[in-house]
DSSP file (Angstrom, degrees, kcal/mol; ACC not computed):
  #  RESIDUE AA STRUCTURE BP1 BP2  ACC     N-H-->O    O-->H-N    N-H-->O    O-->H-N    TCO  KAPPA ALPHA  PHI   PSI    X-CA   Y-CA   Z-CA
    1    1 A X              0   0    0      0, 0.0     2,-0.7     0, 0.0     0, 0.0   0.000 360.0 360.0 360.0 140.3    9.5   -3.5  -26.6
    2    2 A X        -     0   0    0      2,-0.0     2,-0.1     0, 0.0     0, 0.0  -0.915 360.0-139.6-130.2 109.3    7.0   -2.6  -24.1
    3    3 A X        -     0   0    0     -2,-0.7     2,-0.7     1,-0.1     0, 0.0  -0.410  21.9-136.9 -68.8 142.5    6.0   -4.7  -21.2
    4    4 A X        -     0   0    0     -2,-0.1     2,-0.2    16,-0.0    15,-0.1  -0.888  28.7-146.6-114.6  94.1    1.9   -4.6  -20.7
    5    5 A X        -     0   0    0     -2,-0.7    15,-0.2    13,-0.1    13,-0.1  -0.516   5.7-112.4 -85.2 165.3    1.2   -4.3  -17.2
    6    6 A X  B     -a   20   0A   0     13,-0.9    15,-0.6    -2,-0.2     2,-0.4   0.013  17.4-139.4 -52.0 175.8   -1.3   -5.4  -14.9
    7    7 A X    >>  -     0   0    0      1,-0.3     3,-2.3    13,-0.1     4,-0.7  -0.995  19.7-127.5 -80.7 106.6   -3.8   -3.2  -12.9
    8    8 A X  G >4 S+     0   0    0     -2,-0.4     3,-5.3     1,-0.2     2,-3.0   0.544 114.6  65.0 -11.7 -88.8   -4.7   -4.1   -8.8
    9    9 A X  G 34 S+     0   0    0      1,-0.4    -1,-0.2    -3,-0.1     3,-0.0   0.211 103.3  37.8 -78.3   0.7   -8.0   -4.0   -9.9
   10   10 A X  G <4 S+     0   0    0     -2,-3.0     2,-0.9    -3,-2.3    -1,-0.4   0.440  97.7 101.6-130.8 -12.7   -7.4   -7.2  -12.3
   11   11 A X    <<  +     0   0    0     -3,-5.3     2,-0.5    -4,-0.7    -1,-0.1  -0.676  49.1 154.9 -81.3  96.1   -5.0   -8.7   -9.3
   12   12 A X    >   -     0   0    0     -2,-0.9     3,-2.5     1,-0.2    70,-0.1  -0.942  56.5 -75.6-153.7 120.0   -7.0  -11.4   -7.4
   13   13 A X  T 3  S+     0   0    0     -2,-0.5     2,-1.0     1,-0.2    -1,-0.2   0.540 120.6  36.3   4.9 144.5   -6.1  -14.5   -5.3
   14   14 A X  T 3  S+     0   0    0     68,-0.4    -1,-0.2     1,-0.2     2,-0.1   0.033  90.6 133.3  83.2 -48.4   -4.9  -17.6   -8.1
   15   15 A X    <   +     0   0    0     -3,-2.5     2,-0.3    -2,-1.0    -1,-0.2  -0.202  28.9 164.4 -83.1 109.4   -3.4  -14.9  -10.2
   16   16 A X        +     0   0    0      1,-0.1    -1,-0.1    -3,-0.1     3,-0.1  -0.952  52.9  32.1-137.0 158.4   -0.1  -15.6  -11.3
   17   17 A X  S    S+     0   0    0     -2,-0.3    -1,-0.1     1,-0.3     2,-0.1   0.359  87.9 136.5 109.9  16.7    2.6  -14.2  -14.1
   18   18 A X        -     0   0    0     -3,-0.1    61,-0.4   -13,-0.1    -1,-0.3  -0.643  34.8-171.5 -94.2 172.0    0.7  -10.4  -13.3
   19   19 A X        -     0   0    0     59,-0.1   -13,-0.9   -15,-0.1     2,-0.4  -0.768   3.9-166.3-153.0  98.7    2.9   -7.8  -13.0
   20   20 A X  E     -aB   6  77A   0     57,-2.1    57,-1.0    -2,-0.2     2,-0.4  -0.693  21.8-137.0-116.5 142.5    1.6   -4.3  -11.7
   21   21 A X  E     + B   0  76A   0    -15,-0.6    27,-0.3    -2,-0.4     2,-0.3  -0.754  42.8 171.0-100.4 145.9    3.6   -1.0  -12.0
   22   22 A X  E     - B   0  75A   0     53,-2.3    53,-3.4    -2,-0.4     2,-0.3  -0.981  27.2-147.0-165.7 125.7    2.9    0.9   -7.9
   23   23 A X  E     -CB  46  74A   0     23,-2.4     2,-1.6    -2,-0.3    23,-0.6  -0.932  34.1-101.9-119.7 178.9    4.1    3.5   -6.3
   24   24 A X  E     -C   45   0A   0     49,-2.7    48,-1.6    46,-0.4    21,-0.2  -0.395  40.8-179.7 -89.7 109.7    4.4    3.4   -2.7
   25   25 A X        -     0   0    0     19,-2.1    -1,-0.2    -2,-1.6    20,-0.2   0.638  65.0 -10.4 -81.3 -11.2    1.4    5.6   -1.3
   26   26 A X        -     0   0    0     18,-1.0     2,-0.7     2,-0.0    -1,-0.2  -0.287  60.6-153.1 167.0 100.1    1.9    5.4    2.3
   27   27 A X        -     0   0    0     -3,-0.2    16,-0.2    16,-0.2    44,-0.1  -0.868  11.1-146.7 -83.2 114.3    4.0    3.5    4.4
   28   28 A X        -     0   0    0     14,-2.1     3,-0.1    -2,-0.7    -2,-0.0  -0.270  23.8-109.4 -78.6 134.3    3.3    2.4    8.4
   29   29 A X        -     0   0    0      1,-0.1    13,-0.5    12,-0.1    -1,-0.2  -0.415  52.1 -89.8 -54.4 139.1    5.8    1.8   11.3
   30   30 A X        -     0   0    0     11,-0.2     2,-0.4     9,-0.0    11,-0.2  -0.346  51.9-163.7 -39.7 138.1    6.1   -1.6   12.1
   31   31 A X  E     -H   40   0B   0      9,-2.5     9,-2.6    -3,-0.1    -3,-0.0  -0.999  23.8-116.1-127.7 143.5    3.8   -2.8   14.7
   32   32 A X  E     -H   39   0B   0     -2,-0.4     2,-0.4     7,-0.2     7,-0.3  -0.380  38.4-118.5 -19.1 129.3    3.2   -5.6   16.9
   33   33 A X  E >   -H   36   0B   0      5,-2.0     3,-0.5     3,-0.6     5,-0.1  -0.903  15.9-130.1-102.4 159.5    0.0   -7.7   16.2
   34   34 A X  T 3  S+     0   0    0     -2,-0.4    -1,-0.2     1,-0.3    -2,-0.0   0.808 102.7  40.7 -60.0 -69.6   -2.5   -7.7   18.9
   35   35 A X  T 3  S+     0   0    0     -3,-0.1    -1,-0.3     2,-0.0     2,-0.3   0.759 120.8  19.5 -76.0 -36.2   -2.9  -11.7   19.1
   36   36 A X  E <  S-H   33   0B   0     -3,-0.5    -3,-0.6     2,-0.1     0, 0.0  -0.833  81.5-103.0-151.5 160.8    1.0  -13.0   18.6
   37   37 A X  E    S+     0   0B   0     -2,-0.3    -3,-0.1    -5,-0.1    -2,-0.0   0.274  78.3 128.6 -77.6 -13.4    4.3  -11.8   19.0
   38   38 A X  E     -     0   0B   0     -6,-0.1    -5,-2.0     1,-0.1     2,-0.5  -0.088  47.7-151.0 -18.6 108.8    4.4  -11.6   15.2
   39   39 A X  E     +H   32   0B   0     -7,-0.3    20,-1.2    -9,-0.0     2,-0.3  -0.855  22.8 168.6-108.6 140.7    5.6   -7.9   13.9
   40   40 A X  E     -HI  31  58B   0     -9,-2.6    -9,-2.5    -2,-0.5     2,-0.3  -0.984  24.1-145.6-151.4 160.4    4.3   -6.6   10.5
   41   41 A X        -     0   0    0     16,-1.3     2,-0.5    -2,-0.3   -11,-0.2  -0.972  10.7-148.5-140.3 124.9    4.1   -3.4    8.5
   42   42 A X        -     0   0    0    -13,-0.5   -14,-2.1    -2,-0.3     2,-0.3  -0.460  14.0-169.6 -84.7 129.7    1.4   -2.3    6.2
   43   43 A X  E     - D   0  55A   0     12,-2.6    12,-0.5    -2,-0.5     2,-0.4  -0.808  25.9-124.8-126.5-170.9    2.0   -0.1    2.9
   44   44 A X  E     - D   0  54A   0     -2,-0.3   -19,-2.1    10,-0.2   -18,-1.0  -0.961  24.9-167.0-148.2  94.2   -0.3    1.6    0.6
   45   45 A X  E     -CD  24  53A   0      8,-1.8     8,-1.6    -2,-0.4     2,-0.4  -0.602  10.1-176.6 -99.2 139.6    0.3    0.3   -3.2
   46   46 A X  E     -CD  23  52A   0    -23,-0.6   -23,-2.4    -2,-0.2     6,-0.2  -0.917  10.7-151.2-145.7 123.4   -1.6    2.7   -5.8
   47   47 A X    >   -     0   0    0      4,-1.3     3,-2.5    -2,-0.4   -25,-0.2  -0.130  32.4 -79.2 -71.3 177.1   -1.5    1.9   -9.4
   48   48 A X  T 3  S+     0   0    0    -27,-0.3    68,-0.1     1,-0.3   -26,-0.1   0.772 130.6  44.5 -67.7  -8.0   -1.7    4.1  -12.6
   49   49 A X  T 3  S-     0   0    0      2,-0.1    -1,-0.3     1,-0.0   -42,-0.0   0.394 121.8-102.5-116.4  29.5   -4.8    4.5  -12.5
   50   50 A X    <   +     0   0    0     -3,-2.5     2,-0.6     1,-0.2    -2,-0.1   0.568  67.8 130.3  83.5   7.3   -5.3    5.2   -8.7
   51   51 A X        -     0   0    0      1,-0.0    -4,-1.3     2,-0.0    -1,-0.2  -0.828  42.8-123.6-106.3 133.4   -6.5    2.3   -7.1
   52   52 A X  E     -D   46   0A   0     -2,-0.6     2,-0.5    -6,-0.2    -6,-0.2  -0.254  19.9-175.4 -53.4 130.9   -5.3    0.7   -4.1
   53   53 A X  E     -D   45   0A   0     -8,-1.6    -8,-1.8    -2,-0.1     2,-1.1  -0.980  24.8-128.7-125.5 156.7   -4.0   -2.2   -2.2
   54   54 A X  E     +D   44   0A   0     -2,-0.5    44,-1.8    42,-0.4     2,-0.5  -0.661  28.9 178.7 -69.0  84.7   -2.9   -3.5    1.2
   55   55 A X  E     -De  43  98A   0     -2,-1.1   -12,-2.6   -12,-0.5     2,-0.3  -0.820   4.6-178.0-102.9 136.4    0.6   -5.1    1.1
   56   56 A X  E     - e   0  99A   0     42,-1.7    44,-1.0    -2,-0.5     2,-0.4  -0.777  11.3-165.6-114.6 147.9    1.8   -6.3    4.3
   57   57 A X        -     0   0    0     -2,-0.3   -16,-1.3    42,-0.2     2,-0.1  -0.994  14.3-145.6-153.2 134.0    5.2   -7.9    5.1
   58   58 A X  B >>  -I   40   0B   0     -2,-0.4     3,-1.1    42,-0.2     4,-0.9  -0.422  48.6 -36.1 -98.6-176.9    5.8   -9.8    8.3
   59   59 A X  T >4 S+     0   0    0    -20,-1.2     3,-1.7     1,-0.2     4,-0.4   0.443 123.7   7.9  -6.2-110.9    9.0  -10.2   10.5
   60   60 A X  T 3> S+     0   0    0      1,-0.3     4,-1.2     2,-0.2    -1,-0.2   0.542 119.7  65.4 -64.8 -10.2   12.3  -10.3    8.6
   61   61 A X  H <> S+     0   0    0     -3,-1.1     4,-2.5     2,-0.2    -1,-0.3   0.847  91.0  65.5 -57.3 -46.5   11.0   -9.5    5.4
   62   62 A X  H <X S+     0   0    0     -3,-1.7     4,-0.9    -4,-0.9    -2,-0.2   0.789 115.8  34.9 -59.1 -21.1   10.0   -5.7    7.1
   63   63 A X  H  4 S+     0   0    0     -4,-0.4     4,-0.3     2,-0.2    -1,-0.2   0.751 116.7  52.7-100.5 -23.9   14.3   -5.2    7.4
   64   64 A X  H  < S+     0   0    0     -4,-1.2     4,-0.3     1,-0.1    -2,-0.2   0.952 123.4  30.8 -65.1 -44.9   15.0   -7.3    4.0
   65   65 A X  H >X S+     0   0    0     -4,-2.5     4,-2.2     1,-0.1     3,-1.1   0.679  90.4 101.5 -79.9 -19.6   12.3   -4.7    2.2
   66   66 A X  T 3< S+     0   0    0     -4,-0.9    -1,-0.1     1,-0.2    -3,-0.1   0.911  97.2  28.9 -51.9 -58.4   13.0   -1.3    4.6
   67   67 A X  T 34 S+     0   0    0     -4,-0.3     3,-0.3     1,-0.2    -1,-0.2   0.855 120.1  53.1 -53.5 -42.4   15.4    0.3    1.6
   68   68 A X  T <4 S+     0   0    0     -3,-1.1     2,-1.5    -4,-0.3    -2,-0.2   0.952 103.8  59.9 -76.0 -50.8   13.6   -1.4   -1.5
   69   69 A X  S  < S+     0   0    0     -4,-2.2     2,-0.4    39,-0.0    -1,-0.2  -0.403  74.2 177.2 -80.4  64.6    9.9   -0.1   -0.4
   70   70 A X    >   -     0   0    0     -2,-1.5     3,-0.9    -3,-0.3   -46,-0.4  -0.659  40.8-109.2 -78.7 127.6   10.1    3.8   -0.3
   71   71 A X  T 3  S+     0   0    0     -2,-0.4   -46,-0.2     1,-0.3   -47,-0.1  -0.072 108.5  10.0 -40.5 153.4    7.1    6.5    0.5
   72   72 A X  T 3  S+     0   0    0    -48,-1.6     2,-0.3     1,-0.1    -1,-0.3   0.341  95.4 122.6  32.6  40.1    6.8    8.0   -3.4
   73   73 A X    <   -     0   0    0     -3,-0.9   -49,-2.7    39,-0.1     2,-0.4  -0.820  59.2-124.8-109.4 170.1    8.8    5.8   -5.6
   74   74 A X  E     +B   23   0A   0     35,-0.4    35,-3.5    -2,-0.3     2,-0.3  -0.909  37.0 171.4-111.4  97.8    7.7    4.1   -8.4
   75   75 A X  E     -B   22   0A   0    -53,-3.4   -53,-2.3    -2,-0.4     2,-0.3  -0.813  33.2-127.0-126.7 168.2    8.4    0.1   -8.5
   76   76 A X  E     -B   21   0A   0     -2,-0.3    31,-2.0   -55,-0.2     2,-0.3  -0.844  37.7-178.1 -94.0 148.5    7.5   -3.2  -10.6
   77   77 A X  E     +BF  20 106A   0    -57,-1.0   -57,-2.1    -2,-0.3     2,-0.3  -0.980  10.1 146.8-143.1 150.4    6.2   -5.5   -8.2
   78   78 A X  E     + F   0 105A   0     27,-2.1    27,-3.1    -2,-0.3   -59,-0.1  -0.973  42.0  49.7-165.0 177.7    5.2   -9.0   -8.8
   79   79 A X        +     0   0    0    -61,-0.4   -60,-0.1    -2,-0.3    27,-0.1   0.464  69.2 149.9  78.6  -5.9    4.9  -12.6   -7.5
   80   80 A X        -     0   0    0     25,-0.2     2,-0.3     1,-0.1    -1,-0.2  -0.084  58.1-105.3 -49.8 152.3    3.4  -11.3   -4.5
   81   81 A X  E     -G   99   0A   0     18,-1.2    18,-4.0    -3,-0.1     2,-0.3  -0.747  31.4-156.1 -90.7 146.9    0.7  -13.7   -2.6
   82   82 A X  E     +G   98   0A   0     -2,-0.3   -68,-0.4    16,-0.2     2,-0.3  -0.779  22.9 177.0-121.6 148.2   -2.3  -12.0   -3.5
   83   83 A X  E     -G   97   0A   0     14,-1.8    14,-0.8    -2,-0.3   -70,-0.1  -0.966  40.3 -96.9-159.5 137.6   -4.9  -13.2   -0.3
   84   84 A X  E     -G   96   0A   0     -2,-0.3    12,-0.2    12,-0.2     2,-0.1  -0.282  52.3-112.0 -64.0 142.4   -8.8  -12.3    0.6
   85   85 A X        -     0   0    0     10,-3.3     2,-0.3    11,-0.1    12,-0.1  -0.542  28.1-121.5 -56.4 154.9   -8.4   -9.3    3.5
   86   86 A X        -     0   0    0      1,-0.1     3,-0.5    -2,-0.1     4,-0.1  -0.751  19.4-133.1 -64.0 137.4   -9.6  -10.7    7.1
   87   87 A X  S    S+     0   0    0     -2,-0.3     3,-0.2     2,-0.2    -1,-0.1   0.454 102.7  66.9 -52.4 -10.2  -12.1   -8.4    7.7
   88   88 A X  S    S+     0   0    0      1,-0.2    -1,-0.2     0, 0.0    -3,-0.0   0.763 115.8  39.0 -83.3 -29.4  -10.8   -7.8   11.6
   89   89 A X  S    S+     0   0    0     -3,-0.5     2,-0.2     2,-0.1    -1,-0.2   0.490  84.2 130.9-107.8   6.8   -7.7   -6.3    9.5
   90   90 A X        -     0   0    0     -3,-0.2    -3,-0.1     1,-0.1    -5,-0.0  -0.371  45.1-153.4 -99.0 135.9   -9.0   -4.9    7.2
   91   91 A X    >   -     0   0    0     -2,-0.2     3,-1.4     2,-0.1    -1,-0.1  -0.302  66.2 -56.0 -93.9 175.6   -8.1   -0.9    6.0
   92   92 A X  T 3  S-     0   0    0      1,-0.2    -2,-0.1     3,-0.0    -1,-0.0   0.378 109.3 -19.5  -6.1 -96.6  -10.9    0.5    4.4
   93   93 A X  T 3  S+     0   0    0      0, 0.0    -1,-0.2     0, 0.0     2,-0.1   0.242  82.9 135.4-106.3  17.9  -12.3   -1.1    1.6
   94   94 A X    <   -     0   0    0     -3,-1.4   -41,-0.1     1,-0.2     3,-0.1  -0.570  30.0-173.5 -62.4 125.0   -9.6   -3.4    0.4
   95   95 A X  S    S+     0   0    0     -2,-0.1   -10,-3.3   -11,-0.0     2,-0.2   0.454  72.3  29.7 -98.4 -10.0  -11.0   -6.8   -0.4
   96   96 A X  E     - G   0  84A   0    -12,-0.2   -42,-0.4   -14,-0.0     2,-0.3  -0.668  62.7-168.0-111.7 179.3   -7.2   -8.4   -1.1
   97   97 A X  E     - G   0  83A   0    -14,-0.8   -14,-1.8    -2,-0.2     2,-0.4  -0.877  20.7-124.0-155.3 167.7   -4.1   -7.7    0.1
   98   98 A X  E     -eG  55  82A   0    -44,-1.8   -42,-1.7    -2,-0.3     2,-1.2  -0.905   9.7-155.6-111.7 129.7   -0.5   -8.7   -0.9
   99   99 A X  E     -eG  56  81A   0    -18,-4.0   -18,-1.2    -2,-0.4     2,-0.8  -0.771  21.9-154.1-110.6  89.0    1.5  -10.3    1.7
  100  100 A X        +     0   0    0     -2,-1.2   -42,-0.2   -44,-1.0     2,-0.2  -0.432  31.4 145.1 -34.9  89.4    5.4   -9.3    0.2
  101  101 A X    >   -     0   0    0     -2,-0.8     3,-5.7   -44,-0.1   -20,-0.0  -0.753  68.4 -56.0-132.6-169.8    8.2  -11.8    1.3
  102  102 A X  T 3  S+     0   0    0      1,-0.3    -2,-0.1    -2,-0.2    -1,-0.0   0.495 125.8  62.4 -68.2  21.9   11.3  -13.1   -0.5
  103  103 A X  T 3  S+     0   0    0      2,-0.1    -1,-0.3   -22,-0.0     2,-0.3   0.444  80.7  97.7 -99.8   6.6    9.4  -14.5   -3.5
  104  104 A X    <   -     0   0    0     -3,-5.7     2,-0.5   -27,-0.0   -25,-0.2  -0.827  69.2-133.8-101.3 148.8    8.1  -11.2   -4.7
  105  105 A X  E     -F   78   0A   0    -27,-3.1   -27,-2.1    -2,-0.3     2,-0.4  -0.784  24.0-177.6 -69.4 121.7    9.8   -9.4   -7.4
  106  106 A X  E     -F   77   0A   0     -2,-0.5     2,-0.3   -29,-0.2   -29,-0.2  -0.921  12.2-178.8-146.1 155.5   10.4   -6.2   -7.0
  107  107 A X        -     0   0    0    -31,-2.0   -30,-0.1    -2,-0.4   -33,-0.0  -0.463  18.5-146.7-110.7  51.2   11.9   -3.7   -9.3
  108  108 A X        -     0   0    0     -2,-0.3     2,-0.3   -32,-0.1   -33,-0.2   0.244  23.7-155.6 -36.3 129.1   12.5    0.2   -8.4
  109  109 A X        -     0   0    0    -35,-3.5   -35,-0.4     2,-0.2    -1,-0.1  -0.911  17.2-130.8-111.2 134.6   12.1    2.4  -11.9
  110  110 A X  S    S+     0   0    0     -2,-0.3   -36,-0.1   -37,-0.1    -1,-0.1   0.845  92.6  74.9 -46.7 -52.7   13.7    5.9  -12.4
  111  111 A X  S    S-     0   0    0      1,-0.1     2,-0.4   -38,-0.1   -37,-0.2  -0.041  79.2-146.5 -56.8 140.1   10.6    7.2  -13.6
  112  112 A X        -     0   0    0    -39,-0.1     2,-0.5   -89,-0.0    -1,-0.1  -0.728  13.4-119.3-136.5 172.6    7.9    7.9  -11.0
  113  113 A X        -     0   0    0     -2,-0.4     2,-0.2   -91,-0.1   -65,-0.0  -0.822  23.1-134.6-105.3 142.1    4.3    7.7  -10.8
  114  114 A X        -     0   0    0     -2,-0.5     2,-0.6   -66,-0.1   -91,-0.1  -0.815  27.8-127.1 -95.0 130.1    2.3   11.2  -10.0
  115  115 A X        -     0   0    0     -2,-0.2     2,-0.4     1,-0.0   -67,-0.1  -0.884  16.0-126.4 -88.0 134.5   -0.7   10.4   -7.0
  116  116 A X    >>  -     0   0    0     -2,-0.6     3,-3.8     1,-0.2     4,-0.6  -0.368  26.5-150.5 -52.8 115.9   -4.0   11.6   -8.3
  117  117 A X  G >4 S+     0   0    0     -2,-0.4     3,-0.6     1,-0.3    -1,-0.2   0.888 100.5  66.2 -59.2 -26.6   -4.7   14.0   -4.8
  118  118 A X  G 34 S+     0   0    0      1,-0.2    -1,-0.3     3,-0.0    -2,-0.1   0.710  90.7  64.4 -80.0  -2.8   -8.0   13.6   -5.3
  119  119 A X  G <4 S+     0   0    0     -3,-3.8    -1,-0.2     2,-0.1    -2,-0.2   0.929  91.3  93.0 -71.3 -43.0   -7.2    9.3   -4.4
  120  120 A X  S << S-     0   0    0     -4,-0.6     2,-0.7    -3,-0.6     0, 0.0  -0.160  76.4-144.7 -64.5 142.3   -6.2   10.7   -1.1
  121  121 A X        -     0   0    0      2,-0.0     2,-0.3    -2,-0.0    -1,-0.1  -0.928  20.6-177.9-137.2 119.2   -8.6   10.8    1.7
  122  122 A X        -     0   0    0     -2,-0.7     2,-0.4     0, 0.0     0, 0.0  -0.533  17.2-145.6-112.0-175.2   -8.0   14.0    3.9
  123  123 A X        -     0   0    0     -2,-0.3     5,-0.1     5,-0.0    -2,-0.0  -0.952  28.0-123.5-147.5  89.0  -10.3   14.9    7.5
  124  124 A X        -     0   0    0     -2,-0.4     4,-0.5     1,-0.1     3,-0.4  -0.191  22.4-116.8 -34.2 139.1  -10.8   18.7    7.9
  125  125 A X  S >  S+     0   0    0      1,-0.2     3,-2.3     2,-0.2     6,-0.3   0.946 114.1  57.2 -25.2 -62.3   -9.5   19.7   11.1
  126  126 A X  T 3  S+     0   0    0      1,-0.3    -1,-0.2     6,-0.0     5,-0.1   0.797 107.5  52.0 -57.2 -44.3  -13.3   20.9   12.4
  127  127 A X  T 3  S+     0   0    0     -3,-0.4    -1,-0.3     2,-0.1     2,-0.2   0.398  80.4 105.2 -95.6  -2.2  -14.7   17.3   11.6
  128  128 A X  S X  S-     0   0    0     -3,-2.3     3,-0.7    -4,-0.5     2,-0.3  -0.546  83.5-112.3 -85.4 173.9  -12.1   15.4   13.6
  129  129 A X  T 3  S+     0   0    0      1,-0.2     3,-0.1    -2,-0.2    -1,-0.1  -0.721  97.1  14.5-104.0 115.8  -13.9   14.1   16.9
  130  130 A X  T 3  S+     0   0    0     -2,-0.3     2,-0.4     1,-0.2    -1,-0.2   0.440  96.4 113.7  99.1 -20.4  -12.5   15.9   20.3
  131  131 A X    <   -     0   0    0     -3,-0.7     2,-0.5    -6,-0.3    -1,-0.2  -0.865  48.2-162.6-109.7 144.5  -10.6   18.9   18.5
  132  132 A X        -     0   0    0     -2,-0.4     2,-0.4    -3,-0.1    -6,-0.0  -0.801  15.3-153.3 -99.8 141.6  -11.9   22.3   19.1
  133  133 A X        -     0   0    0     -2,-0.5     2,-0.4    -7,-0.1    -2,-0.0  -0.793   6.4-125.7-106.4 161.1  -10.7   24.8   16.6
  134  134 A X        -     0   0    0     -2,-0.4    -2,-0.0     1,-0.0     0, 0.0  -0.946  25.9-109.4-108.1 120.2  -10.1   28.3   16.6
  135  135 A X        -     0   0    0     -2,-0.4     2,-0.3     2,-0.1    -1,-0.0   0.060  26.9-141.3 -64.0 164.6  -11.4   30.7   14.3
  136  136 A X    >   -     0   0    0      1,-0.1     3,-1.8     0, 0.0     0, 0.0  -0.764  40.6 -94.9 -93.6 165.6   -8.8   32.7   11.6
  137  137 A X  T 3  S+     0   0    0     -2,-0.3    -1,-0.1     1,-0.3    -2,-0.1   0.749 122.7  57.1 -27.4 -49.6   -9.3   36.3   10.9
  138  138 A X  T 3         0   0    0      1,-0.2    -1,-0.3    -3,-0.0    -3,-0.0   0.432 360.0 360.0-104.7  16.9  -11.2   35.3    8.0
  139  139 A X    <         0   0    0     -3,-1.8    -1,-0.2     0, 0.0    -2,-0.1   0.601 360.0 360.0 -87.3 360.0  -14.0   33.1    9.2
């Protein structure tokens, strides 16, 4: 029997019973936040079919989750509170994010999800603002 998961793209505030198969695309240190004493850590969820979200986990939750939530594994995750981004926080063009505390399920699977590279968003060296490069032999 084959469980039918969700897609981010179909995951939106109200929505409950979804269930989205993610692997973990990029994880952040912990930080401080700028207004309160409040520490939180941001990940980078990418479904099969490449699309993103913002899940965020505050204070004890980042040391409940630190093991469960790994750079490049492959988990079920659900029951997360699904919530409009603030726009002051917001990472690129993510209009939700998933705030991950102890109500969300989540389920690490042997089986791992491949990222499409082209989902990834790289900065030549030469374009970054402030670094001078040097030519190679063959420029």
């Amino acid at each position: 029997m084959s469980k039918e998961f969700q897609l981010i793209s179909n995951v939106s505030p109200g929505s409950s019973g979804w269930t989205v198969k993610v692997v973990v695309a990029e994880k952040f240190s912990p930080r401080i936040a700028q207004k309160s004493p409040t520490k939180y850590q941001n990940l980078i969820l990418m479904d099969t079919e490449g699309s993103t979200v913002q899940a965020t986990l505050y204070g004890q939750n980042i040391t409940a989750f630190q093991d469960q939530l790994t750079l490049e594994n492959t988990y079920l995750v659900s029951n997360a509170m699904v919530k409009i981004t603030n726009p002051e926080y917001k990472a690129k063009s993510r209009e939700v994010q998933w705030i991950i505390s102890g109500r969300t399920r989540i389920r690490k699977l042997s089986s791992k999800l491949c990222i499409p590279i082209d989902e990834k968003d790289f900065t030549e060296i030469k374009n970054i603002q402030g670094v001078k490069t040097v030519p190679t032999p063959d420029e």
